[in-house]
N, C-alpha and C positions, 0 to 999 in steps of 0.2 A: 535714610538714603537708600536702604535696602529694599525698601517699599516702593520707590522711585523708579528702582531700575527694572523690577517685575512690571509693576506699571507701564513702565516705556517698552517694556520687551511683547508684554500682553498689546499693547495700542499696535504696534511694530506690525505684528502676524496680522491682527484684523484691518488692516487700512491693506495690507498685501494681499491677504485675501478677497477685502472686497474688488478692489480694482482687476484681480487677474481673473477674475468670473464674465462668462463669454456674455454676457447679460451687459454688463458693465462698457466691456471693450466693443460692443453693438452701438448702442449707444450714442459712445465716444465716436467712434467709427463714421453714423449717421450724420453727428452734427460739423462734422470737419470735412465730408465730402464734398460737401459745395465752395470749400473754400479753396485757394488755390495752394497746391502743393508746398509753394519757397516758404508760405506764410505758417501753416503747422509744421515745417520743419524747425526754421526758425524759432518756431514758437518750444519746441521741445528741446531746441539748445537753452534757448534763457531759462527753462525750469531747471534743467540739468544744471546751468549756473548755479541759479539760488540755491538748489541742494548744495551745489560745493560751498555758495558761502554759508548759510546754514551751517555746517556742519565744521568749516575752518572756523567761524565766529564764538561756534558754540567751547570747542577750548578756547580758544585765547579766554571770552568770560570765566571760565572756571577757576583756570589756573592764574592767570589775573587778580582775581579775588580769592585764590584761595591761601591757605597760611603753606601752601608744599607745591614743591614742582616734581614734573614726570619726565626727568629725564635721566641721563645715564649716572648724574650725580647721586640721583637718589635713591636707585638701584642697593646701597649697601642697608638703605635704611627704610623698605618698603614694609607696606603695612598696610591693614582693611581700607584705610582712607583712600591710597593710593589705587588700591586694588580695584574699590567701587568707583571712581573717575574715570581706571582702566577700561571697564564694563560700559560703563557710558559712552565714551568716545567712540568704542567700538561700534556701539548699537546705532550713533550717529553717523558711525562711515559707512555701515551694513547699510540702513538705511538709502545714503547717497547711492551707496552702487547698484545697490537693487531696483531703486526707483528709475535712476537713472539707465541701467540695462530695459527696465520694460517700458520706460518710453519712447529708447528709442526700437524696442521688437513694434508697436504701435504703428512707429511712421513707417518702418522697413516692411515688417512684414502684414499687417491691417490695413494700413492706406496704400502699400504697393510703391511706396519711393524708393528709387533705384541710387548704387551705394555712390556712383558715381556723382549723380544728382544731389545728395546726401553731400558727399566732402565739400563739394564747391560752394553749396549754403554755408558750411562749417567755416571753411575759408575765407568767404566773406564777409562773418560774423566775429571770427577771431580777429584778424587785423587791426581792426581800430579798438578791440579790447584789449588786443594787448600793450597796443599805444597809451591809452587810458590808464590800463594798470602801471606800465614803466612811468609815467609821471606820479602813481599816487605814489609806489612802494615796488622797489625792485624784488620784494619778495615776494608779490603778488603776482610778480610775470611768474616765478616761478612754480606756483600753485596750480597756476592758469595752466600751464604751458604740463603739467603732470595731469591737469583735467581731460585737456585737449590729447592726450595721449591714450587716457583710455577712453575717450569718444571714436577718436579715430579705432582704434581697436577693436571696438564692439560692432562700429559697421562694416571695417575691412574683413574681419574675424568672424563675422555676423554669431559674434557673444553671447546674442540674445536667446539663440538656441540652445545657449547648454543649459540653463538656470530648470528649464520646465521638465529635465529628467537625473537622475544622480548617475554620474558616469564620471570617466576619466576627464574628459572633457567640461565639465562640471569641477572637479576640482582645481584644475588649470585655470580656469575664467577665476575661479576662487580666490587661488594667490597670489594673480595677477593683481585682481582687486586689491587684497591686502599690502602688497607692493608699490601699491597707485595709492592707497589710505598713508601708509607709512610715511611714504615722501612726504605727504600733504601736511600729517600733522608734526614731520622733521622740522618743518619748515617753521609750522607754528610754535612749537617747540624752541626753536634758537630764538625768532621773536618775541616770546616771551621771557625767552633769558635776556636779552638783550635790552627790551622795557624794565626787568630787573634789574638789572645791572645798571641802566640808567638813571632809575631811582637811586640804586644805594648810591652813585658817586654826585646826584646831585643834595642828595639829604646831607652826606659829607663835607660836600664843597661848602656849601650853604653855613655849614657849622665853623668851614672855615675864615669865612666872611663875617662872622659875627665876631665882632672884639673882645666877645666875654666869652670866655673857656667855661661851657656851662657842668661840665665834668668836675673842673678844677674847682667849682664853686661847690657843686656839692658835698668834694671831698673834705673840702674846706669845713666844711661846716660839722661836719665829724671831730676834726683836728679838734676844732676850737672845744668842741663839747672833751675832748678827751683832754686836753691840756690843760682846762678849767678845773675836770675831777682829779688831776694824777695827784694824791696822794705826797711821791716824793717832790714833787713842786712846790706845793703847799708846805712841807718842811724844810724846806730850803732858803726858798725863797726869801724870806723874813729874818733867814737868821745870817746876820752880818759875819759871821764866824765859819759858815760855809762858802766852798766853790761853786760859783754862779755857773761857772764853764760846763757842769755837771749839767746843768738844765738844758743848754743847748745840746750840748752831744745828746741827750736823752729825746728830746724833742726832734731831731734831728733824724737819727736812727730809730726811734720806735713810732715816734708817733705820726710823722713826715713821708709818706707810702714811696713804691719806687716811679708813680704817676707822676714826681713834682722835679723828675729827672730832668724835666726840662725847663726847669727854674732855677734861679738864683735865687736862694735861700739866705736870706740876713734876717737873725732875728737880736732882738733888744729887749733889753729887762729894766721894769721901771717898780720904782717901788714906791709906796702910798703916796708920797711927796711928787713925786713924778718925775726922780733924778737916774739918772740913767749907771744903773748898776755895775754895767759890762766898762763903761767907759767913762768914768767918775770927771775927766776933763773935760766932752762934750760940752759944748753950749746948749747943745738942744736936750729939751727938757719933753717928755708926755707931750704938753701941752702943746708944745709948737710944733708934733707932728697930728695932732689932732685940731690944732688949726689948719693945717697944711691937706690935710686928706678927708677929716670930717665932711663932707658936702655931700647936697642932695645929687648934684651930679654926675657923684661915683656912685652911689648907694645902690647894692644888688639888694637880691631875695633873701640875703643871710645877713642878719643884724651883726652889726661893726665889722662887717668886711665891706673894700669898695676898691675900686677896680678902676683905676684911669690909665687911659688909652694914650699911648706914646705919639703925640704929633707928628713926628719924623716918617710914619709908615712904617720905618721896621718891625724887628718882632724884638721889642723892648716893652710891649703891656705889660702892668705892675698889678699886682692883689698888694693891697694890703689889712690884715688886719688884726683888732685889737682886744685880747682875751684878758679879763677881768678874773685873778685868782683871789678865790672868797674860801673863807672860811666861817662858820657858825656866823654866818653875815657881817663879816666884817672884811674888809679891804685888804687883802696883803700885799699886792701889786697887780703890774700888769703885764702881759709878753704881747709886744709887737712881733708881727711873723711879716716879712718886706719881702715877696716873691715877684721878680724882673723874670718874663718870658726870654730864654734862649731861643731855642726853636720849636715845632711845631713835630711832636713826634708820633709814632701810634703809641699803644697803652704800654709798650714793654711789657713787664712781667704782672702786671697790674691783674689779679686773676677775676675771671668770669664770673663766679660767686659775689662778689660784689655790686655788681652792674643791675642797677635796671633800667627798664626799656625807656624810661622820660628821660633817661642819660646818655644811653646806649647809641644813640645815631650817631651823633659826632665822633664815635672810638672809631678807630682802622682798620673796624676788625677783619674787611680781605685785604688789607697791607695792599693800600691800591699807593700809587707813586703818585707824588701832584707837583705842581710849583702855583706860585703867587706871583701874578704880574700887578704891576701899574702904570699904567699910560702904556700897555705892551712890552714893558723893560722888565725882564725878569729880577725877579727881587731874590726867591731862594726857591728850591726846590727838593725835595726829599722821594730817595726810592731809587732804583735801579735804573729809571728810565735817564737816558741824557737829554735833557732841557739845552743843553747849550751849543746841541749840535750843529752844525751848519742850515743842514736840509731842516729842519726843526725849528729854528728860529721864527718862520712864517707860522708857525702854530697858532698864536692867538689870533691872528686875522686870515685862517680859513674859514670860510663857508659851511655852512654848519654846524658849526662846534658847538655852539649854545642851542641846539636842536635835537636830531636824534646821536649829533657827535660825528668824529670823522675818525679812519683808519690811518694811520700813519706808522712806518716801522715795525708790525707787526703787532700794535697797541691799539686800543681803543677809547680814545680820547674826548670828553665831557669837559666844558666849559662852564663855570656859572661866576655870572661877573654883578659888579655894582658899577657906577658911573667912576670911572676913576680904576678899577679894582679890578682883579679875573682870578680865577682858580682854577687853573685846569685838571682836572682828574682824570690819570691814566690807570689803566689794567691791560693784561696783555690779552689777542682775539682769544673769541671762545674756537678750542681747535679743530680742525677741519675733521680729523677723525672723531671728534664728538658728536659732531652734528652726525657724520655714518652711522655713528653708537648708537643715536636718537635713533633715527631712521632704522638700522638693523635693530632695531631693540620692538620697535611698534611691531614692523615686520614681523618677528617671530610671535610677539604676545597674539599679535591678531591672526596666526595661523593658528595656535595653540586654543583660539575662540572659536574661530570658524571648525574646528576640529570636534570642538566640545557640541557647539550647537548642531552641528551633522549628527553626533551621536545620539543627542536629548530627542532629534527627530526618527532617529532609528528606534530609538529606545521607546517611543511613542506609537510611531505607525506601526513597529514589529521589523524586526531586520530582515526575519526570514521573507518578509514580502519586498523588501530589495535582493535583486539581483544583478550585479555587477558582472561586466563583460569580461574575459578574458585580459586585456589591455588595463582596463581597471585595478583586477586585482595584481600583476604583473608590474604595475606603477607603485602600487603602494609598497608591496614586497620591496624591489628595490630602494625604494625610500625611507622606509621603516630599517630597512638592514643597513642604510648611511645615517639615519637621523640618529639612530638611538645611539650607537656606536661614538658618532660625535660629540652628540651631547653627552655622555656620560665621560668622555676624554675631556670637555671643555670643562666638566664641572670641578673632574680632580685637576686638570690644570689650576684654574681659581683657586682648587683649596688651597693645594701645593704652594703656589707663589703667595696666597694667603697668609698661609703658614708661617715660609718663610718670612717676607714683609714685616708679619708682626711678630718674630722671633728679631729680626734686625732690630727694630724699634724699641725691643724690652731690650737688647743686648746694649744701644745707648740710650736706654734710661740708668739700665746699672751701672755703666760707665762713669755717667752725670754725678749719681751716686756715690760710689766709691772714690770718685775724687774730694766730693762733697766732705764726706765722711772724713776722709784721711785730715781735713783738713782742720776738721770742726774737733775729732779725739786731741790734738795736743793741746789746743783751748779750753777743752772743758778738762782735762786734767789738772790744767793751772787755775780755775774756776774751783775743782776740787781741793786740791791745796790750799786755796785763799789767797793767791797770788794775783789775783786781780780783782778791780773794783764790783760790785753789784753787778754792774751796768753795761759791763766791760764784755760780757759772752752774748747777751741780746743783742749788742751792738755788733758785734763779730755777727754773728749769724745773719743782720740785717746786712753786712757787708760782701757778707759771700753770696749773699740771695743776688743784690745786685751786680756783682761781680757776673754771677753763673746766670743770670736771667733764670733762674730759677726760686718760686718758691718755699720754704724749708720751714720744717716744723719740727719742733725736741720733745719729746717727751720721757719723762721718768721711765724707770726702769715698770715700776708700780702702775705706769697707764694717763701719769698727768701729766699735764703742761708745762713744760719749762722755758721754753722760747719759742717762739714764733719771730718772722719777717712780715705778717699777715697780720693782726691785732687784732684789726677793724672785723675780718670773719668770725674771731670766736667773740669780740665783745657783744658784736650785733647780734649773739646764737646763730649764724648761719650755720656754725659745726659745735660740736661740743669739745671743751677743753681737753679729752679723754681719748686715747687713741684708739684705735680699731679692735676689739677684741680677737680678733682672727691675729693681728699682728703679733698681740702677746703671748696668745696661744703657738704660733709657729716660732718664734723670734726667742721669748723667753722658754717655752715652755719646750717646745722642739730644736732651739738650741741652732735654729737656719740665721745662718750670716744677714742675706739680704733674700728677700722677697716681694711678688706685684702680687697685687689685687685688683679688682675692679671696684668700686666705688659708685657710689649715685647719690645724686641732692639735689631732689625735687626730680625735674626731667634731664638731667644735666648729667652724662656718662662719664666717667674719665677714668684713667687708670695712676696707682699710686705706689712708688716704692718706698717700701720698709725697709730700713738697715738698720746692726746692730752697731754704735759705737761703744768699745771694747777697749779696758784699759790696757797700759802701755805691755802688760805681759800676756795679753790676746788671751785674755780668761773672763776676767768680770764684764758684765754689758754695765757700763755706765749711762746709756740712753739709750731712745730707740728713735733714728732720725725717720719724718716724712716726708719723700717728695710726690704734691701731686701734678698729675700731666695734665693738666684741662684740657690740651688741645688733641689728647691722644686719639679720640675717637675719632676727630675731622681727619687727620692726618692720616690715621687706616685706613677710611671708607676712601680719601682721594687716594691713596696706593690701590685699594680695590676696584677705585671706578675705572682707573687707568687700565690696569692691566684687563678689566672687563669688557672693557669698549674699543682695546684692540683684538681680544679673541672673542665679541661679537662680531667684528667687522668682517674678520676672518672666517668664523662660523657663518653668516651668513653667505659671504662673496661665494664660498663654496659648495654654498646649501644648494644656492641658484643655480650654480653651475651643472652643479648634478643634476639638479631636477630638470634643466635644460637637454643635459646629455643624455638622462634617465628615459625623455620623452622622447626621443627620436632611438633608445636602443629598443622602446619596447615597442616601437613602431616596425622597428625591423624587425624584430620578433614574433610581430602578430601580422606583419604583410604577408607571410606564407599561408595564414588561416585565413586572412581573407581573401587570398587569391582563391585559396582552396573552396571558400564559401561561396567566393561568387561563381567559380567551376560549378558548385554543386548546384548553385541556384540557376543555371542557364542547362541544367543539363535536361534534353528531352529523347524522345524519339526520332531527331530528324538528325540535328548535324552537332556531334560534341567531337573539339580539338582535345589531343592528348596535351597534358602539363609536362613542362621541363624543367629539372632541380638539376642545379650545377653540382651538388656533394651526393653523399650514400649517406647522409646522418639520418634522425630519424623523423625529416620532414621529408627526406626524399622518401624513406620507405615509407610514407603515407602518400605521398605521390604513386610511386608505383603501383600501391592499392588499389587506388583511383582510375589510373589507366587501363590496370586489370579489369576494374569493373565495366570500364566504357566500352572494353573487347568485350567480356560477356554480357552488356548489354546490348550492343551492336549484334550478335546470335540472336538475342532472345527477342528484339526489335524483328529479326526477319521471319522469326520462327510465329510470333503474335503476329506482323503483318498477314503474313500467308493463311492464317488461321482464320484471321477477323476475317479478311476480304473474303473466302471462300464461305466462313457464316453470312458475313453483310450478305453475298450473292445469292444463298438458299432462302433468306431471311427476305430478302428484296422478292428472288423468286414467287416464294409463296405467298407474299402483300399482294403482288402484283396477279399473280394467277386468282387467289382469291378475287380481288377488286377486280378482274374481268370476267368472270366468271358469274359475277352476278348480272349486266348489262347482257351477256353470251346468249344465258334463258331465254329472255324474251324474244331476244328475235331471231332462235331458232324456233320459237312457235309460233311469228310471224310471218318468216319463211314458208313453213308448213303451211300454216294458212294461206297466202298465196299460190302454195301448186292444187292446195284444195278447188280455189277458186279457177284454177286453170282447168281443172281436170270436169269441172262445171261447165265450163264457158265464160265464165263472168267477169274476166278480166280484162273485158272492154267496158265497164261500166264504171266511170271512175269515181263516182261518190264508194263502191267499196274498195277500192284500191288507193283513196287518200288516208285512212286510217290506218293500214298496213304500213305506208311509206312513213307517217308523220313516227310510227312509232320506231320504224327503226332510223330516221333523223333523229330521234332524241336518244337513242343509244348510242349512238354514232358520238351526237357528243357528249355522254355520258361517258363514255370510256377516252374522248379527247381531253376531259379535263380533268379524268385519274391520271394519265401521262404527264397533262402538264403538271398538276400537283408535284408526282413523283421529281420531275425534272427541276422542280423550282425546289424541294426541299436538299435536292443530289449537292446541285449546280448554284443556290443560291449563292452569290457575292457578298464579301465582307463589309458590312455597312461604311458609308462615308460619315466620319466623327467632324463635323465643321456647324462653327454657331450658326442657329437660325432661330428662326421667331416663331416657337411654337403656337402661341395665339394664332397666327395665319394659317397654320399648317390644320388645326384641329378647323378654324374653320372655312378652307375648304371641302375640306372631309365634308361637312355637314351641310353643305351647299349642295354636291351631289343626290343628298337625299330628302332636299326640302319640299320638293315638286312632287311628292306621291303621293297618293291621295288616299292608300289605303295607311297610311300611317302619321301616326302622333308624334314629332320631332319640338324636343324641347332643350337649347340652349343657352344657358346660364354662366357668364361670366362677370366673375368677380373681384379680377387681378385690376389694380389701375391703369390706367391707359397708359402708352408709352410697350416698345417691344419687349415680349417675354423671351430674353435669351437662355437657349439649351445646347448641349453638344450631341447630333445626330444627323441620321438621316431622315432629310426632310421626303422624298418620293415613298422611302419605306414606313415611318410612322403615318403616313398616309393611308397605305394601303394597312396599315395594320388597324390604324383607329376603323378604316370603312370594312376592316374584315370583322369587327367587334359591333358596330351596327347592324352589320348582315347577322350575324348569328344572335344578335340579341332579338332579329325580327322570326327568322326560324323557330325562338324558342318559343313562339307564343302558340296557343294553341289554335285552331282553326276558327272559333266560335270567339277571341275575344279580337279586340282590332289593335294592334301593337302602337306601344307608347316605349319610345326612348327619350331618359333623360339624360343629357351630357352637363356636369358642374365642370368649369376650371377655373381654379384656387390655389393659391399659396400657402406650405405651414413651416415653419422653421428651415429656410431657407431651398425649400423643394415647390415644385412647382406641379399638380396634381389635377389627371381629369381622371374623372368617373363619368363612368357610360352606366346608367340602369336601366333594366327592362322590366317587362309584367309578365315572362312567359314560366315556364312549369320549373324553374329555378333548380338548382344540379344537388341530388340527394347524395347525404356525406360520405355513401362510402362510395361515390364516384369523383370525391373533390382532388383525391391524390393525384388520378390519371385525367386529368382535363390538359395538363399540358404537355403530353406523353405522347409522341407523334405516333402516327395510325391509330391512334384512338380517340373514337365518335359517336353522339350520342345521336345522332344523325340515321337514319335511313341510309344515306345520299352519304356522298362524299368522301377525302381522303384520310381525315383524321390530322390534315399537317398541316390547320391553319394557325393553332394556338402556339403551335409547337416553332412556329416560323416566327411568330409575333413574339414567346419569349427569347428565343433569340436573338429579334433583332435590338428589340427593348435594356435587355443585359449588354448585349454588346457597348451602348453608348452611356454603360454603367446607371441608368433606371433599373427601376423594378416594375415588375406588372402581379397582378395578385387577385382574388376575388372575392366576395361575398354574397351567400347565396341562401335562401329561405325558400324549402318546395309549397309550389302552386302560388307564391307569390314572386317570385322574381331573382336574379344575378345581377351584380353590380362588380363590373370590372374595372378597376385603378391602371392606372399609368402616374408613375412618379416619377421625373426628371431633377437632378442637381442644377439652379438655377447660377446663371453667368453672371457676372459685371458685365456691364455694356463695353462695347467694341469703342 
């Protein structure tokens, strides 16, 4: 079993694993877009189902079939078996909420269903299921209806985001989960008490419907063996000179248990002839009660017993049967034993030791109350319940009874009938704080799971690579300083009334005892003296046994047996004739009055008091009585589970509470850090508001601090403005003097050149005066589009972030430059058809893609004839063009400053075209980047975050 649950916990992680891989959830993703929204919602409710029934299904089978239940009862007596079923259940509920949280993160957050949209699929689905569940099983609304609670929770809540990181928030979805487990398997839990329960009182009822007491038969068949061997029978019996009346009394009380309490016991003695001993007048002889009973019609499974069935219906069913006492094979008579049923009892004091299980179903052993009807007329009934009450009277003809049963007067009531015949078997409800028990009991085990497996994962990935937020650890603190606190109060409570309990319980078993005792020392004093017959102190003992509902066993002073109430135990060996050595040792030898042990035989616990019977001058021990408890352990463990399952109830109601009130103080607690965070996170250079704290404690003086700082940073903002702006101006200055300064040259030596030719004449001749003017036309705009540059890098505007269709965009760009003839334009895409959406500016990636054309033609060198290739392509959800050229490609240790404004590798120009392009690329959260090989060529990217369609 312990190979099972590693099993199941291994399988567990890799099925979560594989599904929660962005691989996986693509995929999944792909194949459900095309479908419409209600129908994979839908569809991730009915799997969220099947895990819940899954996993309610998967107890009920366990515990169903298995020989132990998990619930509060069995709390006193838990053990590996219990423990590993505990394990499993869990791993089945972990499962349910796990799967169930990332199916529905899937629909919510991967296919984009909104929560709204979400409930109203939910509410349409639930409706008629829960219609459907109220007719199978009103328990199953309630499972349903604890599922739908945490559905609803994980979309209102959106749940599904705390699972993917370990937080505060993480553990809350946790307990909730375990809180949403608990109920469920509460539930399953009382149902399966309930199936139990309905079994033992239909196995019962059933036994009560059979006419033959199949208990009574196999007691019987002990008797008969034991009354055939008794020795003093065999000497008696024969001899016409002794008292017959010896044999009965002897048969009676020793041999005759206190099972047959509910018999009328008549027995007859016949002797070889077959004349009846007891009653020498009788006419009826042997023979003519074995003409009278002998038949195959009464004949049970025990030879010469037979059992005929009273035609009246009452409870008058007769045993009779007829024991052959032999000697060295010869006849000495015979003992008829004539037992008339009185009524229908449970076992009395009939001990447990005896019993086995092809007997055991018929006994009473939860002392359930029933009655016997026929035709609906109650005949008798036994037990505390009232059969005759008014409102009660309709009992056999409600609905139900012979099914799962009905509730009536706070009892739960099982039917099992013949044609003619009903037994109804009642026990009082299983009680409503039990089921809490259940419920509070999974609860805690499965926090104490989820606890354990958090830590196996720490203990795994390394703790120190968790780090937990301020709120996080401020949660557990507080919860750690009520959990442990509690639990350790709840646990010495339990011992305490533990304790107690079973201090109460030994105080009336000594009680039971010493009355016992007082009563057995004046009889066996007179037993000593010789003042009464053999027969006469066994018989005694067998009379207080039945008297006290209790047990009793005598033993010598020396350790042997001198009477028993019990026979049948030590004849059969179940115990041996000899009493406890521990007893003689404390009793005789330690000189202790009365003393308890514990005891065991086989699997079977009980406890047992020893007393010393002490002659009349309270010196000698004349015996050493025992009495054992058989039922002492059941009787502890229900004082235990009781008092257990109300200070679980309690422990938890308050656990919740706290952890409720716990969450919201440390909310309060950490709202001042994160105001304070989100201050720090808005705080820049332009506009910070000061914070206001209503105390002086010591959140304000970190307030204080904070405002301080935003005074001296507000100085040091004006002191850095006036700084920068006054370099930007020198800085600016000097680009700009330089960058005119070159255009300047030329045509102040074309100037010159014109007063040359004035000073000639020849400035009517206008073939020399159009090369003078052409060249300073081209300075003119030479130095027109350093200004504009400068002004476009100063002044540019903040890009417009709105989808468009980059395909379109790149090929216009490239349409511009298809028509030249001194170049090689080559356009390559590879995206499928349909629009490529991005977030950006469409006029500016325009001009950025044709400012990346231009300089890819610039780079070529004069002698080759320039080739642009543009690729656009898809890779893991980006959307990607490459622009390549053939020109003299950028040598490395100029790759750093390519997009460093005023720097150019250019003759010509401002240096602010790359420097515009990555800004404007960054701005709509792209990148741009490049690759570059000298004398063969640059290849510049553009990669965009690709949309969902509009």
């Amino acid at each position: 079993m312990f190979l099972n649950v590693v099993s199941s916990i291994v399988v567990l992680l890799m099925v979560i694993g594989f599904i929660t891989r962005k691989k996986f959830t693509y995929k999944i993703r792909r194949f459900l877009l095309p479908k419409p929204a209600w129908a994979y919602t839908l569809a991730a409710y009915i799997f969220s189902s099947v895990l819940l029934h899954l996993f309610y299904s998967l107890y009920l089978n366990i515990f169903q079939n298995a020989q132990w239940q998990l619930n509060i009862l069995a709390i006193p007596s838990f053990d590996a078996f219990k423990l590993t079923s505990l394990v499993i259940i869990f791993l089945a509920g972990a499962g349910y909420l796990l799967f169930s949280i990332l199916v529905m993160n899937l629909i919510m957050t991967h296919m984009g269903v909104g929560r709204r949209f979400a409930l109203q699929v939910l509410l349409l689905y639930s409706l008629p299921m829960m219609g459907v569940l109220l007719y199978l099983n009103w328990m199953l609304v309630l499972v349903f209806s604890a599922h739908l609670i945490l559905v609803v929770s994980i979309i209102s809540f959106r749940l599904y985001e705390n699972i993917f990181t370990l937080g505060l928030n993480t553990f809350l979805t946790f307990f909730f989960g375990c809180l949403i487990g608990a109920v469920i398997t509460g539930v399953a839990t009382y149902e399966v008490q309930l199936a139990s329960d309905k079994q033992t009182k239909t196995s019962f009822g059933q036994q009560q419907l059979v006419e033959n007491d199949i208990l009574a038969e196999y007691l019987l068949a002990d008797v008969k063996e034991r009354v055939a061997g008794d020795l003093f029978i065999k000497t008696v019996l024969p001899d016409p000179l002794q008292s017959n009346e010896a044999i009965v009394r002897k048969i009676k009380k020793i041999h005759i248990g206190g099972y047959f309490d509910q018999y009328e016991v008549t027995i007859r003695l016949f002797n070889v002839a077959g004349d009846d001993l007891l009653d020498a007048e009788s006419p009826l002889r042997l023979l003519d009660y074995k003409r009278e009973y002998v038949n195959s019609d009464y004949a049970t499974s025990v030879r010469d017993l037979y059992f005929i069935k009273n035609p009246e219906e009452d409870f008058g069913n007769t045993y009779v049967a007829f024991i052959p006492i032999i000697r060295d094979n010869q006849l000495l008579g015979t003992v008829l034993l004539y037992l008339k049923q009185m009524k229908v009892l449970p076992g009395a004091v009939f001990p447990r030791l005896l019993l086995d299980d092809k007997y055991s179903a018929g006994l009473n052993s939860r002392n359930f109350d029933y009655a016997v009807y026929s035709d609906e007329e109650l005949l008798y009934s036994v037990g505390v319940f009232n059969y005759r009450a008014e409102d009660v009277l309709r009992l056999p003809s409600m609905r139900g009874l012979d099914g799962q049963g009905v509730n009536l007067k706070g009892y739960h009531h099982v039917g099992i009938g013949e044609p003619g015949r009903l037994v109804v078997v009642s026990s009082p409800l299983y009680p409503l704080y039990y089921i809490l028990a259940d419920i509070s009991f999974y609860f805690i085990a499965y926090i104490l799971l989820t606890l354990l497996s958090i830590l196996l994962y720490l203990a795994i990935r390394g703790i120190r690579r968790v780090d937990f937020n301020y709120s996080t650890k401020l949660q557990f603190y507080l919860n750690f300083a009520f959990f442990v606190p509690m639990l350790v109060i709840s646990v010495i409570i339990i011992g305490l009334l533990t304790n107690s309990y079973r201090e109460e319980l030994n105080r009336q078993y000594f009680q039971r005892a010493n009355l016992i005792g007082n009563n057995l020392s004046a009889i066996l004093e007179q037993e000593i003296a010789g003042e009464l017959e053999p027969d006469d102190f066994p018989e005694a003992v067998g009379d207080l046994s039945l008297l006290t509902s209790t047990e009793i066993n005598i033993y010598e002073p020396r350790g042997s047996l001198l009477a028993t109430s019990q026979p049948n135990i030590f004849d059969k060996g179940i115990l041996r004739p000899w009493v406890n050595p521990r007893a003689i040792a404390q009793i005789v030898e330690g000189q202790n009055n009365i003393i308890l042990l514990d005891e065991r035989v086989g699997e079977l616990r009980y406890k047992a008091v020893y007393a010393a019977i002490r002659s009349t001058n309270n010196k000698e021990i004349r015996a050493i009585m025992a009495i054992p408890f058989f039922e002492s352990e059941n009787e502890l463990d229900a004082l235990i589970a009781d008092v257990f399952s109300n200070i679980l109830n309690i422990f938890v109601l308050i656990f919740i509470v706290f952890l409720i009130i716990s969450y919201f103080v440390s909310k309060s607690l950490t709202y001042p850090f994160k105001m304070l965070t989100s201050k720090l996170s808005e705080t820049d250079l332009d506009t910070n508001e000061p914070m206001q704290w209503p105390s002086r404690d010591e959140i304000g003086l970190l307030i204080d601090e904070y405002n301080n700082m935003l005074f001296k940073l507000e100085g040091s903002k004006k002191a850095l403005a006036s700084t920068e702006k006054e370099s930007a101006w020198r800085e600016m200055a000097k680009q700009v003097a330089h960058e005119i300064k070159n255009p300047l040259t030329p045509m102040k030596l074309t100037l010159q050149h014109l007063l040359r030719l004035q000073q000639m004449g020849h400035l009517d001749d206008p073939e020399k005066l159009k090369k003078p003017i052409q060249t300073l036309i081209h300075q003119v705009d030479t130095l027109s589009d350093i200004a504009t540059s400068f002004s476009t890098f100063a002044k540019m505007p903040l890009p417009k972030n709105e989808q468009m269709d980059f395909r379109q965009v790149v090929t216009e760009a490239v349409e511009l430059f298809k028509n030249r003839e001194d170049l090689l334009l080559h356009f390559e895409d590879q995206l499928p058809a349909g629009k490529v959406q991005i977030l950006g500016d469409d006029q500016l990636f325009g001009r950025v893609i044709g400012n990346l054309i231009i300089n890819g033609i610039q780079a070529v060198p004069e002698e080759r004839q320039p080739e642009i290739h543009l690729v656009l392509f898809a890779r893991e959800g980006q959307v990607i063009l490459s622009i390549r050229d053939n020109g003299k490609g950028i040598p490395e240790e100029l790759a750093d400053k390519i997009f460093v404004p005023n720097f150019s590798t250019k003759s010509e120009g401002s240096g602010l075209g790359l420097a515009i392009a990555k800004r404007g690329v960054e701005t709509a959260g792209g990148r741009i980047w490049f690759e570059s090989q000298v004398d063969e060529g640059s290849t510049f990217y553009l990669s965009f975050p690709l949309q969902a369609p509009v």
